[in-house]
Backbone as CSV, one residue per row, in Angstrom:
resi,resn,N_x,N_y,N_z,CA_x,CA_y,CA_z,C_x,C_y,C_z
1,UNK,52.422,86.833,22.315,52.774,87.569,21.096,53.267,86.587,20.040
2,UNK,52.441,86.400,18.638,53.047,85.490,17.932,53.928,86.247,16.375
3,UNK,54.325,85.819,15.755,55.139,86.043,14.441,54.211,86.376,13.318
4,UNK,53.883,87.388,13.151,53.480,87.880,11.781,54.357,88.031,10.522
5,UNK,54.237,88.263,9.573,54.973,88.932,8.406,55.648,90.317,8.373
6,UNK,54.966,90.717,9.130,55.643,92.008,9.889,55.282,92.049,11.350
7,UNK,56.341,92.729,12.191,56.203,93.235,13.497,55.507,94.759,13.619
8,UNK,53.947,94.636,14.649,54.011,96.132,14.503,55.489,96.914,15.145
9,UNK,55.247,98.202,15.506,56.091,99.488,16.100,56.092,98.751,17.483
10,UNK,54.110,98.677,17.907,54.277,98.409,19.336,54.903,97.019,19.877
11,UNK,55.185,96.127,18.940,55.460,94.834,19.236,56.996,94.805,19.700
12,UNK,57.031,95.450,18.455,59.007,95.792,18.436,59.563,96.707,19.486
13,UNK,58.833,97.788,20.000,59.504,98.479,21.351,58.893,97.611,22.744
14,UNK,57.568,96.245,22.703,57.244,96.107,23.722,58.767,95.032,23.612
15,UNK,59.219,93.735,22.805,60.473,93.146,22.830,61.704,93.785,22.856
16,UNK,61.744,95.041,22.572,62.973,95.605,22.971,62.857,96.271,24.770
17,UNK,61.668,96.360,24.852,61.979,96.718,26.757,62.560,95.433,27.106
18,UNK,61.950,94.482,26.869,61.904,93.323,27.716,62.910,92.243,27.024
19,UNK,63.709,92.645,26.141,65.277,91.819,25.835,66.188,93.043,25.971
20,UNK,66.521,93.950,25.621,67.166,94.501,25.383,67.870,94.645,24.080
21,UNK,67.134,94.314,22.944,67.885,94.072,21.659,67.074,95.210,20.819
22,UNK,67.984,96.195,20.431,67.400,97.358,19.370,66.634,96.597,18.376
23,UNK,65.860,97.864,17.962,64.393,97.762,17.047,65.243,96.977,15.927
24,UNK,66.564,97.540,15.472,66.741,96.824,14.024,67.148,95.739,14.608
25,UNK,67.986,94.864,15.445,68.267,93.569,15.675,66.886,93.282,15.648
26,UNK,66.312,93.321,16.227,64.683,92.474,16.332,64.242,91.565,14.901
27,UNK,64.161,93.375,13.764,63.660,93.096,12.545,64.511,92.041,11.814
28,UNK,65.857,92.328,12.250,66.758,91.273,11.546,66.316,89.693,12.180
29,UNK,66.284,89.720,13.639,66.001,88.188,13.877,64.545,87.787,14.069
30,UNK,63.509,88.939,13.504,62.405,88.439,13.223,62.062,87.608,11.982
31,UNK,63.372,87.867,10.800,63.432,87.575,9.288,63.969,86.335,9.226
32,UNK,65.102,86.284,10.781,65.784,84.801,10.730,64.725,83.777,11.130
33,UNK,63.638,83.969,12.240,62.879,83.566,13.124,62.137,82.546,11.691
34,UNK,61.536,83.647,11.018,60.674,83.478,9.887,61.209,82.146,9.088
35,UNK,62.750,82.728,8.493,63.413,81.738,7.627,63.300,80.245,8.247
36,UNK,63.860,80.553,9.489,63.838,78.900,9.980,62.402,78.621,10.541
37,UNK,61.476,78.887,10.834,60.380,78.213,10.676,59.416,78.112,9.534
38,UNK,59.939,78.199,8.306,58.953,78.405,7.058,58.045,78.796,7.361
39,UNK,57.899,79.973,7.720,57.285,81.537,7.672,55.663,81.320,8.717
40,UNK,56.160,79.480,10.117,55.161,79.722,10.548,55.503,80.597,12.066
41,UNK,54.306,80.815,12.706,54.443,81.593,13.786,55.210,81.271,15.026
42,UNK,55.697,79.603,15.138,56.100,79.182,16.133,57.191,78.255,15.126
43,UNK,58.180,77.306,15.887,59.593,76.707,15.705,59.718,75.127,16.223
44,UNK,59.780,74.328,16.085,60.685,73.317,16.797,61.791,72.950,16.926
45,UNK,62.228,72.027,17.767,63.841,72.002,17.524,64.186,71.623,16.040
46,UNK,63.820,71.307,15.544,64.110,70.536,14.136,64.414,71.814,12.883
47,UNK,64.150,72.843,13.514,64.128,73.865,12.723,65.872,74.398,12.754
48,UNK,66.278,74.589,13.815,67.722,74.900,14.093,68.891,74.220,13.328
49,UNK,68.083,73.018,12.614,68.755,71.871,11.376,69.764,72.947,11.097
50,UNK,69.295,73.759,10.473,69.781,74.808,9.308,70.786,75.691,9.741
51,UNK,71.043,76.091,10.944,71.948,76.794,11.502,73.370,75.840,11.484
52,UNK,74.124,76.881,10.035,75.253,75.990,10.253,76.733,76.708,11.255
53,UNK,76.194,77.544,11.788,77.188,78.028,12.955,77.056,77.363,14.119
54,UNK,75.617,76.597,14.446,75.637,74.994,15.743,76.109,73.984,15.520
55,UNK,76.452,74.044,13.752,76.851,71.933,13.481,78.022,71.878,14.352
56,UNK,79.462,72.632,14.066,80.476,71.984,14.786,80.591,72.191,16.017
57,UNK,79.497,73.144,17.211,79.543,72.880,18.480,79.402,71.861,19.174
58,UNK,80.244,71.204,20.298,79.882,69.750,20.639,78.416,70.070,21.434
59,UNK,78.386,71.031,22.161,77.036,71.299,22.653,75.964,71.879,22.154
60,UNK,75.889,71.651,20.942,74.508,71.597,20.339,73.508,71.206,20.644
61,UNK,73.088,70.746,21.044,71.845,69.773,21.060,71.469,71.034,23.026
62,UNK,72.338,70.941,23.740,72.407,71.469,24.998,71.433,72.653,24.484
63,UNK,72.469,74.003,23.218,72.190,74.909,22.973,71.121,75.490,22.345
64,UNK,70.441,74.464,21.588,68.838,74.175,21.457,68.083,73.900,22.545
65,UNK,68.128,72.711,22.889,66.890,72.448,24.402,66.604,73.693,24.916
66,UNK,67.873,74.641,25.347,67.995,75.499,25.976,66.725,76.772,25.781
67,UNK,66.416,76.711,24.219,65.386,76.977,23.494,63.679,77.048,24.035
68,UNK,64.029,75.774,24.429,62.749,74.898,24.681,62.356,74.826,26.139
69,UNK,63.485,75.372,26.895,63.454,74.992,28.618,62.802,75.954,29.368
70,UNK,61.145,75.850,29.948,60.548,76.773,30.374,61.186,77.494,31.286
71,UNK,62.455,77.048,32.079,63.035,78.057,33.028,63.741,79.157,32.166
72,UNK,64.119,78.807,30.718,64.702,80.061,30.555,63.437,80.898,30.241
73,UNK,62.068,81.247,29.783,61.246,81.431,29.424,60.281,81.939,30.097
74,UNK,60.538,81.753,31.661,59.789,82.374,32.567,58.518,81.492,32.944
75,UNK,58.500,80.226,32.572,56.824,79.217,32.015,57.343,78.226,33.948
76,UNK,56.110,77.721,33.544,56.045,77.006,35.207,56.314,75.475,34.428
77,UNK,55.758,74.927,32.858,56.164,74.310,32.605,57.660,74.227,32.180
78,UNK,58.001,72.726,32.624,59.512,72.396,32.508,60.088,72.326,31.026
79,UNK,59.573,72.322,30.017,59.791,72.312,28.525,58.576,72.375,27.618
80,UNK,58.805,73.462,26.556,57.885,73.615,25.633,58.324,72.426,23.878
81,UNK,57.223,72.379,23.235,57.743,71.509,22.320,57.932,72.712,20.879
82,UNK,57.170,73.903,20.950,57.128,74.596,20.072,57.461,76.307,20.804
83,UNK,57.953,76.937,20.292,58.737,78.464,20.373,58.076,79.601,19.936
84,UNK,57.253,80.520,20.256,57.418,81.505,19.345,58.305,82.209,19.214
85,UNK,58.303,83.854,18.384,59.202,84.585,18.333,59.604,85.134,19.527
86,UNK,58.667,85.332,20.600,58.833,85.971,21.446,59.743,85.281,22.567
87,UNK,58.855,83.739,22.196,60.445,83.111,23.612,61.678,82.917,22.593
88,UNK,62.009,82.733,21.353,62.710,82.661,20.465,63.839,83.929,20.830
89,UNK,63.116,85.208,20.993,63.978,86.041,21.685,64.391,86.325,22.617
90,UNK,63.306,86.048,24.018,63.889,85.664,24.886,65.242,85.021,25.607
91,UNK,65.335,84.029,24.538,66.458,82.913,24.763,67.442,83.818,24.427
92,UNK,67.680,83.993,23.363,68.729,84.676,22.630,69.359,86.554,23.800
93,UNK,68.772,86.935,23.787,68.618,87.771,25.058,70.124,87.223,26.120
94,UNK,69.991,85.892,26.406,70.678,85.729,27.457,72.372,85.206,26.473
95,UNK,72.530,85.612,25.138,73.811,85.151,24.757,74.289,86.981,23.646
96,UNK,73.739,87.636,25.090,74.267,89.297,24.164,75.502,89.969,25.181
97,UNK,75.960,90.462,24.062,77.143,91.046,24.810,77.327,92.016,24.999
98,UNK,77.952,92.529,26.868,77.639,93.415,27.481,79.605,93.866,27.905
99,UNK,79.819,95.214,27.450,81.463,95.120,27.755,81.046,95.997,28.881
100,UNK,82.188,96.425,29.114,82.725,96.771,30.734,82.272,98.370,30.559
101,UNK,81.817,99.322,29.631,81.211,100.492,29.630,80.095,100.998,30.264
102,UNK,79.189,99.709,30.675,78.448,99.791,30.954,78.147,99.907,32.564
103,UNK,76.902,100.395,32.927,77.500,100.498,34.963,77.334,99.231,35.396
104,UNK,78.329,99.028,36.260,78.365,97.794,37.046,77.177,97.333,37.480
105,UNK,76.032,98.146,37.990,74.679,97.254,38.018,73.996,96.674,37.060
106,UNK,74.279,97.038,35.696,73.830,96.245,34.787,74.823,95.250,34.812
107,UNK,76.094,95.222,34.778,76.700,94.414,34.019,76.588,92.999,35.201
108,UNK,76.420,93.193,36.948,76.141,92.253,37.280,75.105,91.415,37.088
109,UNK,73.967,92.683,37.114,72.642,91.409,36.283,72.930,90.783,35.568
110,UNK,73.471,91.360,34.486,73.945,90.672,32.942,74.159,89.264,33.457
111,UNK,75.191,89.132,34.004,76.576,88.057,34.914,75.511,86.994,35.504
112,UNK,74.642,87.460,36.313,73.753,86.243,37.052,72.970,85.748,36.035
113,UNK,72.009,86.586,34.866,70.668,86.052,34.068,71.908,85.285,33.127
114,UNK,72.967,85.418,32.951,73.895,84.598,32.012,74.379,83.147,32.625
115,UNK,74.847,83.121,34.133,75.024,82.051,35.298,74.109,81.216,35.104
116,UNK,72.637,81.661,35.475,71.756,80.859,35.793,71.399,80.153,34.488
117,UNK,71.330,80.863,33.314,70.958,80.340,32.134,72.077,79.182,31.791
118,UNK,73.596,79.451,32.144,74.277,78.109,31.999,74.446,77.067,32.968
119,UNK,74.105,77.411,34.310,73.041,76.252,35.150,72.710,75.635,34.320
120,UNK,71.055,76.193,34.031,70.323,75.269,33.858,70.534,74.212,32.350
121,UNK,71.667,74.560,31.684,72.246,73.882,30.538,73.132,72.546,31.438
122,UNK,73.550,72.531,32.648,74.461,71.630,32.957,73.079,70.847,33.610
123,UNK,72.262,71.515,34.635,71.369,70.438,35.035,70.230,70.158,34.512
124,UNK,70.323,69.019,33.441,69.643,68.341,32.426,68.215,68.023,33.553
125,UNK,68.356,67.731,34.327,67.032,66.667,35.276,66.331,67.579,35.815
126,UNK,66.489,69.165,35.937,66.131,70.065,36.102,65.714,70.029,37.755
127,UNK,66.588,69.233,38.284,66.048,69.171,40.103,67.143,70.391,40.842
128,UNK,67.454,71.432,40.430,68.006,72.394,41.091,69.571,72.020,41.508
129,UNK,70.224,70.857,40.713,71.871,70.440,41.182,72.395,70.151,39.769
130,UNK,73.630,70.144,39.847,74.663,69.870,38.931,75.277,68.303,39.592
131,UNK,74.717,67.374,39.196,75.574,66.030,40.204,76.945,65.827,38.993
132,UNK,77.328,65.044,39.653,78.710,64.449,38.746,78.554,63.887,37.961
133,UNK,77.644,63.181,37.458,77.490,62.375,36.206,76.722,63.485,35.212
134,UNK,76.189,64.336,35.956,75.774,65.326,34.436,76.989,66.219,34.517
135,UNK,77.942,66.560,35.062,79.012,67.259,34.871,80.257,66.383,34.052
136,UNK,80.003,64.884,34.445,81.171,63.992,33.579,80.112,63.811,31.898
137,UNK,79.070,63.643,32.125,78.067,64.404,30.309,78.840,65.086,29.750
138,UNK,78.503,66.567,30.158,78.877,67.841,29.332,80.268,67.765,29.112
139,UNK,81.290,67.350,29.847,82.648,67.599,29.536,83.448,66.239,28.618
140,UNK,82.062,65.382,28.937,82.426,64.371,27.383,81.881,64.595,25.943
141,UNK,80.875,65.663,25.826,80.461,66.215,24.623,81.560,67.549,24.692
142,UNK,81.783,68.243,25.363,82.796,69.294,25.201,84.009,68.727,24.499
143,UNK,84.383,67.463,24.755,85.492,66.851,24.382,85.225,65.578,23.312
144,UNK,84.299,65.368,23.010,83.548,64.756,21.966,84.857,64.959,20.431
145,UNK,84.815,66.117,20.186,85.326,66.981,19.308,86.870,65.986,18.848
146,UNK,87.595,65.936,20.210,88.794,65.575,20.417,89.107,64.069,20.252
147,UNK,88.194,62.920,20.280,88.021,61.854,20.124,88.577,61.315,21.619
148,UNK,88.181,62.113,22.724,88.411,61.996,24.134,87.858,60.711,24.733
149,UNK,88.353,59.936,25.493,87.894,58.749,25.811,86.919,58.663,27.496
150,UNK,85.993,57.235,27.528,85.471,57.967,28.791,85.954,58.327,30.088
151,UNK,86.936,57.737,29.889,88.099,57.657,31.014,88.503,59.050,31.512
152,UNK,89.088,59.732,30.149,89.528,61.019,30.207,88.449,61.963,30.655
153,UNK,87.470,61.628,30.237,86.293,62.472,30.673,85.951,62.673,31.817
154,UNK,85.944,61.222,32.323,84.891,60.934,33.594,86.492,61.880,34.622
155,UNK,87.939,61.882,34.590,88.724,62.646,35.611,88.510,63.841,35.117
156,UNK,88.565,64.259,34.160,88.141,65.596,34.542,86.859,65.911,34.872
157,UNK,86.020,65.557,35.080,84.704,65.806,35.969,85.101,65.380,37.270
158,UNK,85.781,64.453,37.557,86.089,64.126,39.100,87.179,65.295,39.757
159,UNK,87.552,65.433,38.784,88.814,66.821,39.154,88.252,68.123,39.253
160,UNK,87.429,68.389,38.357,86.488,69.432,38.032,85.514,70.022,39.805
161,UNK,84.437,68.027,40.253,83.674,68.510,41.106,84.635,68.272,42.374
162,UNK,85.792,67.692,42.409,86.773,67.957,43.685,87.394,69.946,44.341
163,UNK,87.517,70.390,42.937,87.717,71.807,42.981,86.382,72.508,43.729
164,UNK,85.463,72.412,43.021,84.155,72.872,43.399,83.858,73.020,44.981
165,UNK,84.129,71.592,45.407,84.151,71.157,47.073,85.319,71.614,47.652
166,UNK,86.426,72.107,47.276,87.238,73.137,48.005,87.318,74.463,47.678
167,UNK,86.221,75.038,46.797,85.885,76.601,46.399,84.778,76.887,47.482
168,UNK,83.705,75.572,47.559,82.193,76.019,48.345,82.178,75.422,49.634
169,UNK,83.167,74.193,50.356,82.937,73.473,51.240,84.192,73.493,52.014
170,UNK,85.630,74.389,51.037,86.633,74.085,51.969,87.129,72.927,52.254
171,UNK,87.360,72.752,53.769,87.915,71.387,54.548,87.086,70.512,54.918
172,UNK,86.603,69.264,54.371,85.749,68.627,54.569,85.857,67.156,55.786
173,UNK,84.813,67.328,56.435,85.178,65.874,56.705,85.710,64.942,56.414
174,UNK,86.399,63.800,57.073,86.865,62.286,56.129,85.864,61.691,55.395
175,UNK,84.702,62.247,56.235,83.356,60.863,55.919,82.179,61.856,54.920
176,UNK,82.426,63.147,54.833,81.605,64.137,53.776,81.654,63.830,52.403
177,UNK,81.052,63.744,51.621,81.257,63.541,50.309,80.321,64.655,49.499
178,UNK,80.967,65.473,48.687,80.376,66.367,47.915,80.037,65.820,46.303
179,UNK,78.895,65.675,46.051,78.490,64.948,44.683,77.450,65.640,43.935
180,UNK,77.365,66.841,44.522,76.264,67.983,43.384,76.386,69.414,43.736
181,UNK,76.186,70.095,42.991,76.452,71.676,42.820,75.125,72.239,42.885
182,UNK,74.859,73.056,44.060,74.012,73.632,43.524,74.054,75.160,42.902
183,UNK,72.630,75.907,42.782,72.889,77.494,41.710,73.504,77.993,42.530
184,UNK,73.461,78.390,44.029,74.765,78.892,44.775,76.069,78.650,45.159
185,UNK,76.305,77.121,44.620,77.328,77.367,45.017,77.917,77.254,43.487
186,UNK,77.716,77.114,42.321,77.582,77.337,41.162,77.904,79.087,40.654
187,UNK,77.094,79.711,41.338,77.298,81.079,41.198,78.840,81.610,42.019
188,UNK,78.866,81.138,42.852,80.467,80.963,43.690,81.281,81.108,43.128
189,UNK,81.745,79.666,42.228,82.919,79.070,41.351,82.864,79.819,40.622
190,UNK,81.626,80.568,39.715,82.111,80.778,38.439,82.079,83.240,38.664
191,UNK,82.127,83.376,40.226,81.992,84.394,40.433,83.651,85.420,39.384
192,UNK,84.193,84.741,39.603,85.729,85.387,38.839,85.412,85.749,37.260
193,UNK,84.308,84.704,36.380,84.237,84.601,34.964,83.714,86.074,34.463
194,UNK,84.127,86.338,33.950,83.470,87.976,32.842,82.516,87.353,31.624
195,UNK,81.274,86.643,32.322,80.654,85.752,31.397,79.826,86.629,30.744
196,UNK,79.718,87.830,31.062,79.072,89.377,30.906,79.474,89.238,29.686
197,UNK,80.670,89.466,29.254,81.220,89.699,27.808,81.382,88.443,26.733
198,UNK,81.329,86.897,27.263,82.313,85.797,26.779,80.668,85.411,26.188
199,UNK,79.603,85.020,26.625,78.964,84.055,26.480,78.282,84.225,25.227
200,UNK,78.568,84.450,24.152,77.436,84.798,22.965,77.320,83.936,21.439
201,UNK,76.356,83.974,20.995,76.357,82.849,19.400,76.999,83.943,18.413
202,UNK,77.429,83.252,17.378,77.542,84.181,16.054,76.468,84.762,15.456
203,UNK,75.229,83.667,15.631,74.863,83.608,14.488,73.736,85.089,14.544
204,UNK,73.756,85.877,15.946,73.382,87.082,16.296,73.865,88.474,15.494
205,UNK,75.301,88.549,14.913,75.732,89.265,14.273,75.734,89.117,13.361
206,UNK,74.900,88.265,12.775,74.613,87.771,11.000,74.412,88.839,10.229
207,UNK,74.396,88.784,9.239,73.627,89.489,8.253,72.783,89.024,7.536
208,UNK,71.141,88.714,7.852,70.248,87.871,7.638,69.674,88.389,5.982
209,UNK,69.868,89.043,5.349,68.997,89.752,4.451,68.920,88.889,3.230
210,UNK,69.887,88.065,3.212,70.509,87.306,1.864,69.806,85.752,2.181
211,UNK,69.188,85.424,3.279,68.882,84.377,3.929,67.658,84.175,3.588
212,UNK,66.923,85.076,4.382,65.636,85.602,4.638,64.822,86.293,3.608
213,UNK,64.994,85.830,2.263,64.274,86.758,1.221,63.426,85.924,0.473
């Protein structure tokens, strides 16, 4: 399905089965879709330039790829270089917010398609683990912000994957060494988080009309 100038009816209720985002969100982020790709049918990263609600995230660059990463996308390939609207929404899909009204079987789906999607943001190499050096990464761009040093970084990732190995492994051998996370035991640690409700962009509740004209 690619980006026209308009969405038909059937386009817009077949993306609303399959995100969950009402007919008017659609039209609204079909107008944003448009704006940032100068009105072509598909996107690159280079397009997201313009989003100034990503400049001051330290994980920017994460929150794009993320864009681009055939696992969020459903693709067998490992990264696309160009987006349409349709994986464009896709992505976005996994940063909507779901409160506690809703029945607990949705809201756990919600919880896992939200988990797995921030997986696969921590494991850059895309081999199914979180090792320690991509966990001492992210928490030096998280802390980027702060003018955090690597030092500071690299213990809290060592502190970080020491917790991990007494959430998923308990009492370990003398001679065991735990040095990667995987999606289960990933899904474990972060089983307590209400990521159902927490995980979402701004730039979803925009008001695109003034943008997009």
């Amino acid at each position: 399905m690619g980006s026209s100038p308009s969405l038909s009816a059937r386009e817009t209720r077949s993306l609303s089965d399959s995100t969950g985002f009402s007919s008017e969100q659609i039209e609204i982020l079909h107008r944003r879709f448009l704006h940032l790709s100068d009105g072509r049918p598909t996107m690159s990263k280079s397009s997201f330039d313009s989003i100034q609600d990503l400049d001051n995230n330290p994980i920017k660059s994460r929150i794009v790829n993320a864009f681009f990463d055939g696992r969020n996308l459903g693709l067998t390939s490992k990264s696309v270089d160009e987006i349409t609207f349709e994986n464009f929404l896709t992505t976005l899909s996994y940063f909507q917010h779901m409160d506690e009204d809703h029945p607990a079987e949705d809201l756990e789906q919600c919880k896992m398609k939200k988990l797995k999607f921030l997986f696969h943001m921590y494991d850059t190499d895309r081999d199914g683990k979180i090792t320690l050096e991509e966990l001492r990464e992210i928490v030096k761009e998280l802390l980027s912000k702060k003018c955090s040093t690597e030092k500071t970084s690299s213990s809290i990732a060592d502190a970080a994957m020491l917790e991990a190995a007494n959430v998923c492994k308990g009492q370990m051998e003398p001679n065991e060494v735990y040095e990667e996370i995987n999606l289960q035991d990933f899904l474990q640690i972060m089983q307590d988080l209400k990521i159902e409700s927490k995980m979402h962009v701004r730039f979803l509740q925009l008001d695109t009309t003034a943008m997009c004209r």
